[in-house]
N, C-alpha and C positions, 0 to 999 in steps of 0.2 A: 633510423634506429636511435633509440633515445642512450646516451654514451653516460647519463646519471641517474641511478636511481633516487628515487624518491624516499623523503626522509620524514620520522614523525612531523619533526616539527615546523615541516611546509605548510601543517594545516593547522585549523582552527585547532583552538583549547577547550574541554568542557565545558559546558554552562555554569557560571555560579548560582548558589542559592538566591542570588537578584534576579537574574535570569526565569529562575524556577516559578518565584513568588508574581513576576510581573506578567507570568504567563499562565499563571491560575487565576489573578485577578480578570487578566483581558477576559478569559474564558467564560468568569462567571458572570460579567457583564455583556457579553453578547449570548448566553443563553434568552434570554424573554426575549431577542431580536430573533433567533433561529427558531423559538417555538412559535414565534408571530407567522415565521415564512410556513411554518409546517401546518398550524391551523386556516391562513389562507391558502394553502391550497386545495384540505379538504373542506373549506366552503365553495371553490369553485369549481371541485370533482361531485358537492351536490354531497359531501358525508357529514355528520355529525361529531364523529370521534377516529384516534385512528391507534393502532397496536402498531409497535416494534419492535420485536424481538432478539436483533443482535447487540450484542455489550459494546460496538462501537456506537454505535446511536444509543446507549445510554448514557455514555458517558459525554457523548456531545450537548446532547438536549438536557441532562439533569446532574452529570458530575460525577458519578460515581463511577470508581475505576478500577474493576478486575484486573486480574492479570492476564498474560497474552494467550495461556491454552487453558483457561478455566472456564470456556463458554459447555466444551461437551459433558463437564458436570455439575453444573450449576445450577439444570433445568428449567423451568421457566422464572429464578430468579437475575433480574435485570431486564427483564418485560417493561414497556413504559406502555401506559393509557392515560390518552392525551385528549381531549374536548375543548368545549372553549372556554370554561372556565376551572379545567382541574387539569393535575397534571399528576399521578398515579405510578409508583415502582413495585411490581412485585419482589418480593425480598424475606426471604426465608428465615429460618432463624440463625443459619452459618451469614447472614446478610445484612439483621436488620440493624444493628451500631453501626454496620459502615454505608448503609442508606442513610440513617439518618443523619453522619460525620459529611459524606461528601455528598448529598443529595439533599441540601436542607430545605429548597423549594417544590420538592416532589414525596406525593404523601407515600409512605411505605403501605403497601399491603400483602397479607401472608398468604401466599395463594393456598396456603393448607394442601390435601390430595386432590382436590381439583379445582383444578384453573380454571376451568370450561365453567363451571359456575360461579367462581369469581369473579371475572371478567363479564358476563351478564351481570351479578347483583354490582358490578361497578357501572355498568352501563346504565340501567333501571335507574341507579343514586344519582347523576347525572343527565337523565332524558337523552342519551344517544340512542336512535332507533338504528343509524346506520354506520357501521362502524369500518372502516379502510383497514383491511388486512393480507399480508402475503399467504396466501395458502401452501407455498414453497419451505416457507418456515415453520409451519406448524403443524403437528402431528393430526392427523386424520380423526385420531380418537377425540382430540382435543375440541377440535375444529366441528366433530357434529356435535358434542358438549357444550358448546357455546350457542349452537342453535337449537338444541334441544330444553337450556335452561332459562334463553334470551328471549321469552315470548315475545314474536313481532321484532323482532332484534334481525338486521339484515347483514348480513356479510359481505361488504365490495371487495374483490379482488383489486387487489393494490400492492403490487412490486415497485422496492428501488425507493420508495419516497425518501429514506432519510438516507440513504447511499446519493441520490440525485442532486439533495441543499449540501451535503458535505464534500461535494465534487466541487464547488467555490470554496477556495480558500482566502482567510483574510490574512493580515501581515505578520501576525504572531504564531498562525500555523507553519507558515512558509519560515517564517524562524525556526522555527522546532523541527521540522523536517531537514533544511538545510543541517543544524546540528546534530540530526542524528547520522546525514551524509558525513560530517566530518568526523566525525566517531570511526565511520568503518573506513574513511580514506587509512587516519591517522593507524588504524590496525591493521591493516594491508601492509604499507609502508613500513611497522614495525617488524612484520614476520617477513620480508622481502627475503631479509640473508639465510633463513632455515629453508629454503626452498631448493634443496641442492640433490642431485644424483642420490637416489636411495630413501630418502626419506614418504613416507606412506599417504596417502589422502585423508587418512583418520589420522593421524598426528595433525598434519595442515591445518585439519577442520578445526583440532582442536584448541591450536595454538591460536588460530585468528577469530574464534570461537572466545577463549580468555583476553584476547588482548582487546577486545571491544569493550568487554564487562570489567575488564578493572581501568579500561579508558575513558568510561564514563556511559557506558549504555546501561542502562538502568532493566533491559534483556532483549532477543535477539529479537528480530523481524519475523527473522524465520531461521529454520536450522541452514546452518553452515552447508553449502557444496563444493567442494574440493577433487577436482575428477584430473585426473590425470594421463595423457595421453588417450588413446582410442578413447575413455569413458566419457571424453570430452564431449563427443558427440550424441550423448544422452543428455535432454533438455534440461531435465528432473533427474539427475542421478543421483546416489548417494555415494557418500565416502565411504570408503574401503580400506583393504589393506595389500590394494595397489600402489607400489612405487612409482615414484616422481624417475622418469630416466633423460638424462640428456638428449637434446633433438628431438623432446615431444613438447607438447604444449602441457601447459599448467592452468584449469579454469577454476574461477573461485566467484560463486554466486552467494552473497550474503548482504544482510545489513540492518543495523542496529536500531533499538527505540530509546528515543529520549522524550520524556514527558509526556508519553502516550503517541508521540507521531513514529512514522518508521522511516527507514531508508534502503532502496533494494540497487545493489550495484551488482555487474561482472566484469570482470575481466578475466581476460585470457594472456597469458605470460611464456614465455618458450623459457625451457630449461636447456641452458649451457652456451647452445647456436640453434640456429633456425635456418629452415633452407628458403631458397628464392620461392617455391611451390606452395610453401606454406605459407612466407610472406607476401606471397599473391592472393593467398586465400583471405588473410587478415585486414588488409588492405580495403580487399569489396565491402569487405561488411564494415568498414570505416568508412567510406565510401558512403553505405547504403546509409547507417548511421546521422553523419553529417550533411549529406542530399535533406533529409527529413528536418532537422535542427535548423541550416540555411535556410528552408521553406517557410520554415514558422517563422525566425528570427526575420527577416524581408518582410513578411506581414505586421508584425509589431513594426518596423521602423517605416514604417510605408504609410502607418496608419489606417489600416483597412476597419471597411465596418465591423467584420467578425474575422475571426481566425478560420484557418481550415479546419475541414472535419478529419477525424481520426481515419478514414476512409481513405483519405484525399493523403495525407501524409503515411500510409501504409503503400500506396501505389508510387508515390515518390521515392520510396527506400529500394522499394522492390526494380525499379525500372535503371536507378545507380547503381544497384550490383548485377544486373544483366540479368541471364537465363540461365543463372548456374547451377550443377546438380547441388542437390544439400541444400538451396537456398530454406530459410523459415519457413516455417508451416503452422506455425504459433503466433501470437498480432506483437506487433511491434512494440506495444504498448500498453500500459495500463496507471488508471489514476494512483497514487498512496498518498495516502495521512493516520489516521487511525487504525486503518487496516492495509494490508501490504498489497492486495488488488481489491481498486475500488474504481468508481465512475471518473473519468470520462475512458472510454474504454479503443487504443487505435491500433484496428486490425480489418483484413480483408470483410469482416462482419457487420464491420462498427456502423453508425448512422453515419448519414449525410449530414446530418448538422453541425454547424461551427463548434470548434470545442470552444468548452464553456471557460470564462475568464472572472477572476485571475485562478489559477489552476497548476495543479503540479503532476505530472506521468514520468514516465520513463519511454524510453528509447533503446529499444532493446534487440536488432537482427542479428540474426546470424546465419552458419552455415557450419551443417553437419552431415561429415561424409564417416558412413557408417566402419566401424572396426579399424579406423583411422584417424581422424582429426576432429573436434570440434571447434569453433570460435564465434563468440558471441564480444560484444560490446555492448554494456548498458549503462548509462547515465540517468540523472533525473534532472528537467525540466521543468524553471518555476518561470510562465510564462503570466503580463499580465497589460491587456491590449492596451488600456483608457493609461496604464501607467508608462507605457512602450519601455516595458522592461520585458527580457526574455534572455534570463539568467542558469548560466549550466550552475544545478549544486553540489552536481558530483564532481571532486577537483584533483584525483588521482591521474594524472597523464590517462589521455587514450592510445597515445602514439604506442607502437610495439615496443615493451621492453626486452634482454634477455636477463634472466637469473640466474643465479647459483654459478 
């Protein structure tokens, strides 16, 4: 048991506007390098053009940068249509000064009331006869619109392509992620001491909720979870106006974005004392945790040809915390940069394939015994093989703290 808590200013500082500028520049100079890797692939899937529909892949390949929950109203603007010699944003008219502000190498167009004929007469203006598209992402109606106005216009089913290239990170994402990791340490650490006997999950939320955003997160990952004894053990819970009680656990799943990257941590924290039972529980899944982390780490300093698969290191966490009830039931892990779950994905599902390098996930088991206890531990993971680097960027202690 760690006998000092953790203090702001153990961790990094905010980014300066040097920070900011030097990481819009890398940005906009490795765009034609990420649209180069995205039109070679659909040359060698045999397509012509290809659609992307999430505002993280817009803003990777062309610049333009929404906010974190503007994709359910925005409808099909932030669309890119990509060929090999154009590169295309849908962009509305609440859209088209900030296409053409942060998107100055991608042509805006006004998909008007329908897109489905847009997106044909943009195909037709550019000779795409076969065009690479998620049918997952696109409304049904849309979808025979497109083949209804796209004479001889083919539709390939095409998942993941741009979730796939931004599952490689280069050195200035892994910056920007790291930074927004230190965003949420630094606000964790600040709300330590309100954590006492009586105080509620929606205060919690709210307090470590504020202290990211005036610490420099520029808005949340995702909403604050703040669960409080028994609720602990609900993956996905929300905050309530459940009290924090001495001798339960405290878990707090949050984390912040800086310059478009995210950062997703938990920790689980006991209020007041903790008993042996429960510090037995917290333990496994530190355990299971660091089994997985050791396994990677030993492959980067070993030099291996590939790292393990996300497969491979979900059976390694699972096999160091035993056969305990409550063990996870949810994957270990999941890629973040742009978006808070993204590719490489490591769970009992995940592929056989090596994860992909250099790369950043989380590490994330736990174990939840119902109407009593949860505890999860999650970090993030910037691993990067040819560099043998394989760096934790989450830096709040993992060891068991107690509070209040």
């Amino acid at each position: 048991m760690s006998p000092k808590l953790p203090q702001p200013g153990d961790f990094a500082t905010p980014p300066g506007s040097a920070d900011l500028q030097r990481w819009s520049d890398a940005d906009a100079a490795q765009r034609p390098v990420r649209l180069g890797a995205l039109r070679t692939r659909a040359r060698n899937e045999g397509v012509d053009g290809v659609l992307l529909t999430s505002h993280a892949d817009a803003r990777y390949f062309s610049g333009i940068c929404f906010g974190p929950n503007e994709e359910p109203t925005a409808g099909v603007s932030g669309w890119l249509l990509i060929s090999s010699d154009s590169c295309a944003i849908f962009a509305d008219s609440r859209y088209a000064v900030q296409a053409r502000r942060e998107a100055p190498t991608a042509t805006p167009l006004d998909p008007g009331s329908d897109p489905g004929a847009a997106i044909a007469a943009w195909a037709k203006t550019h000779g795409v006869r076969s065009l690479a598209a998620d049918p997952a992402s696109i409304r049904h109606a849309v979808w025979e619109r497109i083949l209804a106005a796209g004479e001889g216009l083919e539709l390939v089913h095409a998942k993941g392509w741009g979730t796939d290239l931004r599952a490689t990170k280069d050195a200035n994402e892994i910056e920007r992620i790291a930074a927004a990791c230190a965003v949420a340490d630094r606000a964790l650490a600040a709300v330590l001491p309100r954590i006492v006997d009586g105080a509620t999950e929606a205060e919690l939320a709210w307090l470590l909720e504020r202290s990211m955003r005036e610490g420099g997160a520029e808005a949340l990952a995702f909403d604050v979870a703040a669960l409080a004894g028994a609720n602990a053990a609900l993956p996905h819970g929300n905050p309530g106006s459940r009290p924090f009680r001495r001798g339960e656990v405290a878990l707090f799943d949050f984390g912040a974005q800086v310059a478009g990257y995210r950062s997703d941590m938990t920790r689980t924290l006991f209020v007041g004392s903790a008993s042996d039972e429960d510090l037995a529980l917290y333990h496994r899944v530190l355990d299971g945790q660091q089994a997985a982390i050791t396994a990677l780490r030993g492959s980067v300093e070993r030099g291996d040809s590939a790292l393990p698969s996300g497969l491979e290191l979900d059976r390694i966490a699972r096999a160091a915390m035993g056969a305990a009830p409550g063990a996870y039931e949810h994957g270990l892990g999941h890629g973040i940069g742009l978006q808070t779950h993204e590719s490489p994905s490591l769970s009992r599902g995940a592929s056989e394939r090596p994860l992909p390098t250099p790369t950043v996930f989380s590490v994330e088991p736990g174990i939840y015994l119902e109407d009593r206890i949860g505890v999860r531990i999650e970090d993030l993971i910037a691993v990067d093989l040819a560099g043998r680097r394989c760096d934790t960027l989450t830096r709040f202690p993992s060891a068991p703290l107690i509070v209040g």
